[in-house]
Each structure stands twice: as structure tokens, then as C-alpha cells.
N, C-alpha and C positions, 0 to 999 in steps of 0.2 A: 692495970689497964685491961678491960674486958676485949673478946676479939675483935669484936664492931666496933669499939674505941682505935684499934689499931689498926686496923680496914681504915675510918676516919681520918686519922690519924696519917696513914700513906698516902690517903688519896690528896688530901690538903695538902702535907707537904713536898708532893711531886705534879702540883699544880698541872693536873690535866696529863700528865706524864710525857709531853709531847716533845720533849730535847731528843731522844734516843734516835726515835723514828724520823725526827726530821733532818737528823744527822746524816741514819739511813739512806735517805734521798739525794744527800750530796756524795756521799761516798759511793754510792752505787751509779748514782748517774757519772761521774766521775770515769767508775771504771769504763760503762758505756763508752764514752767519746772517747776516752784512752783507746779502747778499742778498736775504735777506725783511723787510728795514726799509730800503733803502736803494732809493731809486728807481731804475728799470730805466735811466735814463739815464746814470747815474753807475757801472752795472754795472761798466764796463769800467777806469775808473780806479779803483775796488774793487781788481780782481783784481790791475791793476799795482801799485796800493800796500801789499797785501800779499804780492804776488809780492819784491818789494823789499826788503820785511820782514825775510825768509826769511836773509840774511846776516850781521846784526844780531845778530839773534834767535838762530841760527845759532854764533855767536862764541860768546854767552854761553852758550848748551849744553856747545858743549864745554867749556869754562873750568869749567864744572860738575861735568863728565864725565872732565874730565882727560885729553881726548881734544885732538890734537895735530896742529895744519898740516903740521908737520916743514919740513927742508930741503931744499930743492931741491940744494943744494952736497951735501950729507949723503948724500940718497939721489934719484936724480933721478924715484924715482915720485912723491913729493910734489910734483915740478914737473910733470909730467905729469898730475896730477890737479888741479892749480891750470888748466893749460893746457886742460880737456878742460871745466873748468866756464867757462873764456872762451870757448869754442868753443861753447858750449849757450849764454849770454851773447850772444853776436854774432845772436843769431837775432832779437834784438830789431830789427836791421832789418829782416825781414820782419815780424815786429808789428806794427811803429808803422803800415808799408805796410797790413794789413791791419786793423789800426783807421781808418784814412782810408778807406779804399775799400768795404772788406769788416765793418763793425763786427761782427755777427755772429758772425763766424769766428774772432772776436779770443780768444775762449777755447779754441778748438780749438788755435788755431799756439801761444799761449804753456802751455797744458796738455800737449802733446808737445815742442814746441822743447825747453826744461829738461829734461829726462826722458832728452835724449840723453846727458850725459855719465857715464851708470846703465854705457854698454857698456863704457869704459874702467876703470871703475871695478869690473866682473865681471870683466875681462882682469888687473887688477892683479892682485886678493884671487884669483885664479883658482877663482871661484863663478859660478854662472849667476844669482843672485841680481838682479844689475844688468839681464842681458835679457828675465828674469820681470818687474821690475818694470817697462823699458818696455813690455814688451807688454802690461802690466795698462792701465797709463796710456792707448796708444793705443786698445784696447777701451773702458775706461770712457767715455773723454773723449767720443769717438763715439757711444755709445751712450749717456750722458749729454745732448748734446745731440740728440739724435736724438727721443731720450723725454720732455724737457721744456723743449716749444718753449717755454711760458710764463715760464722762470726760465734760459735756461741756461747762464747765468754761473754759477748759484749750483749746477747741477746739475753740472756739470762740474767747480768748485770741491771739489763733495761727491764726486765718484769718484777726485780727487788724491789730495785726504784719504785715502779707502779706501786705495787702489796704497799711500801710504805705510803706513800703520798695518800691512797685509800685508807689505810688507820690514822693518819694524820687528820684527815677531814673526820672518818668515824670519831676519835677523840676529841678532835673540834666542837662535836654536836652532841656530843653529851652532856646532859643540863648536869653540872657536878652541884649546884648548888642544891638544887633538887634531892638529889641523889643523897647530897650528906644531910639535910635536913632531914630525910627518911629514913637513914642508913639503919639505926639502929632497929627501926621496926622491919625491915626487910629483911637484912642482912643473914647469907643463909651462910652455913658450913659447910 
């Protein structure tokens, strides 16, 4: 299989890619409302246990969706986008560090941590789509807590949500048919 076969090839069988991110939205809005009945000291194992959610939840979307892991044997961008959401995964070691130290912060580092593996996943689908939606995340999250010291687990929670629901519609509106019909005369490295 040549690369643009397996570009092709991803993007067909994760029809539109849109289970993950729309999961995002539930899980994130999720922690939001948590956060206005859920005392500010339990904010932060809030946000982990629906951060955690998101895989679960996640699975049965696609199953839904008809939307497909794929092979890593098959086509090895499936394993690189398996490989790139362990690598946003691993960041939970800096997390858990700053839930001990830093509790505060702890919606900052896991609001952008996850949100990294959006670049590999622009370089697959060769869209800028994945570095829009980090850089939504890094703005909101920021400026979420920045704006409301009073909640901002659940502010921060609220601007995830947003970044997603905006890749969601971005993903919506990409003609893919378009896209794969061309794929291979486009298609850059």
C-alpha cells in the first residue's frame, strides 16, 4: 500500500473521524455541570473521571458510527494514531505531579496534554483541522481559567467542550468525498 493509499485508506475507514471529538463534548460538558453541584474539592477527580470516560464512551460511538480502529498490520497509520493517543496518555505523569503539588493547574496540564495527539492526527488526514483544534484548546483552557478563578475546573471543562463541538462541525464540513477522489494527486508528506 503506497502512503496516499493509507491516508485513503484511514480516512474512509474512520468515516469522518468524528466519534472521539463527539465523545469529547459529552465528557467534558459532563465535567462542566458536575462542576456546579459537585464540591470544588472533588473538582479535580471530576475532571479525571470523566477525562477517562472519553475511551469507553468513545468505543461505543464509533460502533455506532461504523467508524473503525483499523490495523496497524493493515495500514500502519492506525498504529500511529493508536501510538500518538499513548503519547498524549503518558502525560498523565505530569498530571498526577501537578495534582499533588500544583492542584490548581491540574485542569490546565490535562485540558492541553490530550489535545496533543489532534497534530498527528492533521498530518495523517493531511488537514490543519487537528492544529486548529489544538490551538483552540490552548486559548480556551487559558483563558477559561484565567476568567473564572471561582469554578475553573468546570470553566475549563466548558472551553474542551467548545474546541470540540468546533472540530466537530470543522469535520462535518469537509467534502471527504472530494478529498479522497483527489487524495492521491494532492496528497503531501
Amino acid at each position: 500500500m503506497t502512503f496516499q493509499e493509507m491516508r485513503l485508506d484511514f480516512i474512509t475507514r474512520r468515516k469522518g473521524s468524528m466519534a472521539l471529538p463527539m465523545t469529547g463534548i459529552i465528557a467534558y460538558s459532563a465535567a462542566a455541570l458536575l462542576s456546579l453541584v459537585v464540591d470544588p474539592r472533588w473538582h479535580n477527580l471530576v475532571l479525571t473521571l470523566c477525562f477517562w470516560s472519553i475511551m469507553p464512551i468513545g468505543a461505543v460511538m464509533m460502533k455506532i458510527r461504523g467508524e473503525e480502529l483499523g490495523s496497524p498490520v493493515e495500514n500502519p497509520l492506525f498504529g500511529l494514531a493508536a501510538k500518538a493517543r499513548v503519547m498524549a496518555l503518558a502525560t498523565w505523569a505530569i498530571h498526577i505531579m501537578v495534582w499533588i503539588y500544583a492542584p490548581e493547574l491540574f485542569p490546565v496540564s490535562v485540558g492541553i496534554g490530550f489535545a496533543l495527539h489532534w497534530v498527528v492526527f492533521s498530518w495523517t488526514v493531511d488537514h490543519p483541522v487537528g492544529f486548529i483544534h489544538l490551538a483552540m484548546r490552548i486559548i480556551f483552557v487559558i483563558a477559561a481559567w484565567h476568567l473564572v478563578p471561582g469554578n475553573r475546573m468546570g470553566a475549563v471543562a466548558a472551553g474542551i467542550a467548545l474546541a470540540y463541538a468546533i472540530s466537530v462541525v470543522q469535520l462535518s464540513r469537509i467534502d471527504w468525498r472530494t478529498r479522497l477522489a483527489n487524495f492521491p494527486a494532492t496528497a503531501g508528506g
